[in-house]
GUGUTI-106606 format. One line per field, with one value per residue (C-alpha): residue in one letter; residue number from 1; chain; x, y, z. Coordinates in steps of 0.1 Angstrom, whole numbers, plus 5000, padded with zeros to 4 digits. Layout:
residuo <- c(A/...)
num <- c(NUM/...)
cadena <- c(A/...)
px <- c(X/...)
py <- c(Y/...)
pz <- c(Z/...)
//
This chain:
residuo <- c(X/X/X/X/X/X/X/X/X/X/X/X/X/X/X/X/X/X/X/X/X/X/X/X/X/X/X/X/X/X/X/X/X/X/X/X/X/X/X/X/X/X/X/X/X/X/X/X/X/X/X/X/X/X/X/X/X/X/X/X/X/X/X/X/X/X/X/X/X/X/X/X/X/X/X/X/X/X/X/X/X/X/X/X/X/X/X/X/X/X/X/X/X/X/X/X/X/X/X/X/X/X/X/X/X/X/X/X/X/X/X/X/X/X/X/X/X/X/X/X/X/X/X/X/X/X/X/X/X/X/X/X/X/X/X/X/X/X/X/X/X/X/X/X/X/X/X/X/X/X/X/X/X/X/X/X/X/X/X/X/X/X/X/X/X/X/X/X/X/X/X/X/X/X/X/X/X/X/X/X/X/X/X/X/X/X/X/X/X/X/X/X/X/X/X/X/X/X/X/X/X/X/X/X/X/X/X/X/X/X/X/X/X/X/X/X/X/X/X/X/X/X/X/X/X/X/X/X/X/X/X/X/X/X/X/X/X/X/X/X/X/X/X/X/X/X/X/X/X/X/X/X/X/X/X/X/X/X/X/X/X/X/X/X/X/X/X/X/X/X/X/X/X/X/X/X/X/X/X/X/X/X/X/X/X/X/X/X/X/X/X/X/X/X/X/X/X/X/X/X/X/X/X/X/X/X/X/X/X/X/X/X/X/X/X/X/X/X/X/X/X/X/X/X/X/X/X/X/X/X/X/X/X/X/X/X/X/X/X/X)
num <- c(1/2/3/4/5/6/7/8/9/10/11/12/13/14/15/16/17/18/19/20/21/22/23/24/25/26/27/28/29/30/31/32/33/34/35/36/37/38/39/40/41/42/43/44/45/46/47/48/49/50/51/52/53/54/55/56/57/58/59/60/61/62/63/64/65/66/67/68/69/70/71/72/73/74/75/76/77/78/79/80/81/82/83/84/85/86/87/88/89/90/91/92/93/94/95/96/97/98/99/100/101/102/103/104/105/106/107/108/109/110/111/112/113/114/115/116/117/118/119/120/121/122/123/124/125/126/127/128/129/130/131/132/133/134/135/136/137/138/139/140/141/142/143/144/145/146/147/148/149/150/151/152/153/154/155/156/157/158/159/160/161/162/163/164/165/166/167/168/169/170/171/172/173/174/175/176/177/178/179/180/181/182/183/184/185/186/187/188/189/190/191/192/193/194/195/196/197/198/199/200/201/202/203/204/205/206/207/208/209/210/211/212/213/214/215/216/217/218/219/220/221/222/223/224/225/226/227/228/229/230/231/232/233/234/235/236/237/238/239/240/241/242/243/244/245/246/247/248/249/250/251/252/253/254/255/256/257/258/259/260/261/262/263/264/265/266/267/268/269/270/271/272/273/274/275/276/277/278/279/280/281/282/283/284/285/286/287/288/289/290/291/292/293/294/295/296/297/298/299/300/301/302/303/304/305/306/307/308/309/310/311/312/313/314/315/316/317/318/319/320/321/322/323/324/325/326/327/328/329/330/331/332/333/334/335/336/337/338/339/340)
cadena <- c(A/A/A/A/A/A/A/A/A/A/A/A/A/A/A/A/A/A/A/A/A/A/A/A/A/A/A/A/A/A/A/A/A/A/A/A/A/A/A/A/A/A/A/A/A/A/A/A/A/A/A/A/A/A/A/A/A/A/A/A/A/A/A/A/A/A/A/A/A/A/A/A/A/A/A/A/A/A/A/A/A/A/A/A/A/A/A/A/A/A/A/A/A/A/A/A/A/A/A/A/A/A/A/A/A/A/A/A/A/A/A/A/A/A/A/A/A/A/A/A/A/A/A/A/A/A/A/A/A/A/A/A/A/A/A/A/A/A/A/A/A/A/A/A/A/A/A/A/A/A/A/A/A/A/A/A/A/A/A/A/A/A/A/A/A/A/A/A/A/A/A/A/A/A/A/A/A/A/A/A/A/A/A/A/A/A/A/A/A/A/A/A/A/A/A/A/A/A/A/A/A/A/A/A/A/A/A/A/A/A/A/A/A/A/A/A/A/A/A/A/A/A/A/A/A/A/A/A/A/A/A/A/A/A/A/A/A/A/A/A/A/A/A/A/A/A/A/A/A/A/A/A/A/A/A/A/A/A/A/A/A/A/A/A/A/A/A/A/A/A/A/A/A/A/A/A/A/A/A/A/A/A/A/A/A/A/A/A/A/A/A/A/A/A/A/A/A/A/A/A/A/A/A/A/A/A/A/A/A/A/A/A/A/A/A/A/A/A/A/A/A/A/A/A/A/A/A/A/A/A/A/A/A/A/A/A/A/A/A/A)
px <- c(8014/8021/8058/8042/8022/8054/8079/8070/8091/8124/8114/8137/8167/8146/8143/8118/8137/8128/8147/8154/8172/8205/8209/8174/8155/8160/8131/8128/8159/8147/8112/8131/8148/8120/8102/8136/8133/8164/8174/8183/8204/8205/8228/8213/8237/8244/8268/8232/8208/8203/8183/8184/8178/8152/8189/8206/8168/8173/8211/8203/8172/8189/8220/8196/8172/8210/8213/8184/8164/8125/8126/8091/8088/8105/8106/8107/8109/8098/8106/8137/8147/8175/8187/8164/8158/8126/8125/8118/8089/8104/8119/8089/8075/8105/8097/8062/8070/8096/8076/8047/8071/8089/8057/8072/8051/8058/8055/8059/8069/8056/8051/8070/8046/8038/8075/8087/8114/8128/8097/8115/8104/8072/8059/8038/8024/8030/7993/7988/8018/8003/7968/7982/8005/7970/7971/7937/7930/7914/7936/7952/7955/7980/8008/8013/7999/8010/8008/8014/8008/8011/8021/8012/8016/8005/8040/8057/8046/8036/8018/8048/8024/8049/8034/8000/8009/7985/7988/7972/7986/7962/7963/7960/7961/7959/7942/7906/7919/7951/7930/7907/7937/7948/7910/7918/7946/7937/7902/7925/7944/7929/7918/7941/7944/7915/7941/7957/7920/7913/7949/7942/7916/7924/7957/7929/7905/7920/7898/7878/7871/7843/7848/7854/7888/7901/7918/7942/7946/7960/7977/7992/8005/8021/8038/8056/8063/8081/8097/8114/8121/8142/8160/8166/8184/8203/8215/8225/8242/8256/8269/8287/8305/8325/8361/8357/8318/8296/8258/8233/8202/8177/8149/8122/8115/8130/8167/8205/8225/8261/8292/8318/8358/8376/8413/8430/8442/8406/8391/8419/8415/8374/8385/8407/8378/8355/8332/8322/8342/8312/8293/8325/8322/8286/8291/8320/8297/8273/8296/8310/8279/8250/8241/8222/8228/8225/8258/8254/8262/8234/8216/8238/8262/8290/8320/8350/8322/8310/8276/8257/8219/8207/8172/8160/8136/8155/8137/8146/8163/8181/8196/8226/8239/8238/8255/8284/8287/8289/8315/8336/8334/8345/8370/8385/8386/8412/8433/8437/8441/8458/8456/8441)
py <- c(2179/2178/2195/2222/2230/2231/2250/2282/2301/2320/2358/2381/2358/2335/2302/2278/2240/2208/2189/2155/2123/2112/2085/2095/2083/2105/2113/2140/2155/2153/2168/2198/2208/2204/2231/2253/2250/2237/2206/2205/2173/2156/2129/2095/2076/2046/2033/2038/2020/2048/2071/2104/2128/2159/2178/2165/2181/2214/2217/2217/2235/2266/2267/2263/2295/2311/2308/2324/2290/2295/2256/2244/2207/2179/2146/2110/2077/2047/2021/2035/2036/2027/2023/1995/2010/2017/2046/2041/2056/2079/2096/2097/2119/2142/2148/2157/2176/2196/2201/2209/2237/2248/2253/2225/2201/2163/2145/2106/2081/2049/2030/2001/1998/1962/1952/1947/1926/1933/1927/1954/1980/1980/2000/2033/2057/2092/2097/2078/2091/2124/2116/2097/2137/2154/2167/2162/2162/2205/2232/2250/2285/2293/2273/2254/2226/2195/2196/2158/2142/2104/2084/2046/2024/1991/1989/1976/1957/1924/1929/1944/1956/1982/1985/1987/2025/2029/2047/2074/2100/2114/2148/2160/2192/2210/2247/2243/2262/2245/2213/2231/2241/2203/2187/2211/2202/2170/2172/2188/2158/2125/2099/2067/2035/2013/1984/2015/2021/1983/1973/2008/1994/1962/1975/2000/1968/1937/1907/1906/1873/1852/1868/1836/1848/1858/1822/1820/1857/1854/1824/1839/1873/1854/1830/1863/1882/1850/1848/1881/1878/1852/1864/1898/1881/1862/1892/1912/1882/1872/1908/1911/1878/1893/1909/1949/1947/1955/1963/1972/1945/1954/1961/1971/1976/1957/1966/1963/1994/1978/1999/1987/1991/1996/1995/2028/2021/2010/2042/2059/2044/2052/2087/2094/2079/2103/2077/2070/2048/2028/2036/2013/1988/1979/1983/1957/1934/1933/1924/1898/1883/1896/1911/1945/1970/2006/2025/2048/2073/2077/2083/2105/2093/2106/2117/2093/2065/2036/2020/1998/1992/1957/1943/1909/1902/1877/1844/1828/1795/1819/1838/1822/1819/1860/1863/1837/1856/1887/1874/1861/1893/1913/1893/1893/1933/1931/1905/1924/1959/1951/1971/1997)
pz <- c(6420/6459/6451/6427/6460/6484/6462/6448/6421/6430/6438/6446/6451/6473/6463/6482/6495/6507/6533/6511/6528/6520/6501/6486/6464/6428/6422/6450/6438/6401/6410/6436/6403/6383/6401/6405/6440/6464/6475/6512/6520/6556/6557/6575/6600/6586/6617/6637/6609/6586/6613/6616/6647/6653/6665/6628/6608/6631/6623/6580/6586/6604/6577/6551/6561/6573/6531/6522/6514/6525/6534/6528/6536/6550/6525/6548/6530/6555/6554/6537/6498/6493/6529/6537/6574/6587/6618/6656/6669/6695/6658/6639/6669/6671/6631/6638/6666/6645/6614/6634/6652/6620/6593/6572/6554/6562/6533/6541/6518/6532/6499/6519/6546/6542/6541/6572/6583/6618/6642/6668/6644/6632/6606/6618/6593/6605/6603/6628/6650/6641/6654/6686/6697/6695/6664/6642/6600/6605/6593/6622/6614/6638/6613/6647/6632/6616/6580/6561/6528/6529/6498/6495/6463/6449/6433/6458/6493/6482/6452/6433/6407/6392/6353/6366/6377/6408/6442/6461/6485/6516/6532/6563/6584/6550/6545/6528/6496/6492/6489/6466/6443/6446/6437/6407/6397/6398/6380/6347/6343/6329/6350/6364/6338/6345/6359/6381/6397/6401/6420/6443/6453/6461/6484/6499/6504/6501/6503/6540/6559/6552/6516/6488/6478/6514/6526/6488/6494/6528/6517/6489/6508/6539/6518/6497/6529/6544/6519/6515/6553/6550/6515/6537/6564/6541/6522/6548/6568/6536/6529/6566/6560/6528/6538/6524/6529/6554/6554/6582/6590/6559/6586/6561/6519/6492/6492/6507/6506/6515/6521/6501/6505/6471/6462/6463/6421/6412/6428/6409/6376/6381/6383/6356/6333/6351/6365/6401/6414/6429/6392/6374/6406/6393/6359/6359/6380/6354/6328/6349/6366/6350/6381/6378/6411/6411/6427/6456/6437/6424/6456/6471/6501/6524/6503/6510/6511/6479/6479/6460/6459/6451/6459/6480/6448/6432/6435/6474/6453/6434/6461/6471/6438/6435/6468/6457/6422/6442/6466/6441/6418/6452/6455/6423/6424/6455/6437/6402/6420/6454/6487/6495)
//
């Protein structure tokens, strides 16, 4: 709904884009091409932690508009999918400051927000940062005005309620009739599941002190968090301690995104069967391991580089049997194919 509202249809050989991170999270690319609009890629640095600067958003924002792309809105997942980073707050304020400058709607992906795992960076919703640079929830008519819609989810975090299919997004700084045109929108469509409705509300309002069910609540959520803490530490010490791997500290949501070096004849024989080398990587690791990880391939990553995305869900006992089935199989890949 929010992306029917940010890219308009092609007229006259303009075509409306969004600025999208790479790696990203598909569905942005999916949707951008849904809506035939264009998908404007800016590339994170991972050698910094998967950040990205105001200067790096300027640079694909002026070749972008030098194309002929109306670039509409600026996509930012934080804590980071599949990157696992989560974004200082000296950079969130250059973003606002930019898309406040620029006309582009922010539209923050902070469906994360409760996982946290480096206590340097702490999580800040751009609403927040938003309100704290003197900008307020009115429309500014001048277009000098920030312009965000939040996302939150009670798929992830610590309830990890995927099937239940409940979330919410939150606008702010948008122009009376575009909400109008959005309470439409959403009036046509039928209402949430019932379970949806009930597990929004709970992330919304979880259980309050002095409340009967606040102390096993509590209870319950620390005891989750602490322990995907420590399973992200171990995966991304684990990861840095394998030759031909290396991975940056998972600092916030669910997943690892390692770098991974392969043999010049494996990357070779991936070609000439037309896969992604990093694609055949995690295929054959599932056949050997039973190990499921998604390649970074599919998220999109700097050519010349191979990624895999795996998760810190598996349970904590379980965990160092997945990184010594992993170690092994990345081994075993340099002994059958050699140097690279």
């Amino acid at each position: 709904m929010i992306y029917q509202c940010c890219i308009r249809a092609p007229r006259d050989g303009v075509r409306d884009g969004v600025l999208v991170p790479i790696p990203q999270y598909p569905l942005y690319s999916a949707l951008t091409t849904l809506y035939t609009g264009e998908l404007v890629p800016y590339f994170l640095n991972e050698a910094s932690g998967w950040t990205v600067t105001a200067d790096d958003l300027r640079e694909q924002l002026k070749e972008a508009r030098k194309d002929g792309v109306d670039v509409r809105a600026l996509v930012v997942i934080n804590p980071g999918n599949p990157t696992g980073n989560t974004l200082p707050l000296p950079i969130m304020r250059e973003i606002v400051d930019l898309c406040a400058k620029e006309g582009l709607v922010l539209l923050a992906d902070e469906v994360y927000q409760s996982n946290i795992w480096d206590d340097s960076l702490p999580f800040h919703s751009f609403r927040s940062v938003a309100i704290e640079m003197g900008h307020t929830e009115d429309f500014n008519p001048t277009g000098k005005g920030l312009q965000l819609v939040s996302f939150h989810s009670c798929s992830k975090g610590f309830y990890g309620e995927c099937g239940l299919r409940g979330g919410y997004f939150e606008i702010f700084g948008i122009d009376p009739e575009v909400r109008a045109q959005i309470s439409k929108l959403s009036s046509i469509s039928l209402c949430s599941n019932t379970l949806g409705q009930l597990a929004t509300g709970l992330l919304v309002r979880p259980p309050q002190e002095g409340e009967p069910s606040y102390a096993k609540y509590v209870s319950e959520r620390d005891a989750i968090l602490e322990s995907m803490k420590r399973r992200a530490e171990l995966l991304s010490e684990s990861f840095n301690k394998i030759p031909g791997m290396s991975c940056q500290p998972i600092a916030g949501a669910l997943y690892a995104f390692p770098s991974i070096e392969l043999p010049k004849a494996f990357v070779e024989e991936a070609e000439e069967q037309g896969k992604a080398p990093d694609a055949m990587y995690c295929m054959r690791l599932l056949e050997d391991t039973g190990i499921v990880c998604v390649p970074g391939s599919g998220f999109g990553q700097v050519d010349g580089t191979h990624h895999f995305r795996t998760t810190i869900l598996p349970p904590e006992e379980e965990m160092p049997g997945v990184v010594a089935s992993i170690t092994q199989f990345h081994a075993g890949i340099w002994e059958r194919y050699g140097e690279a």
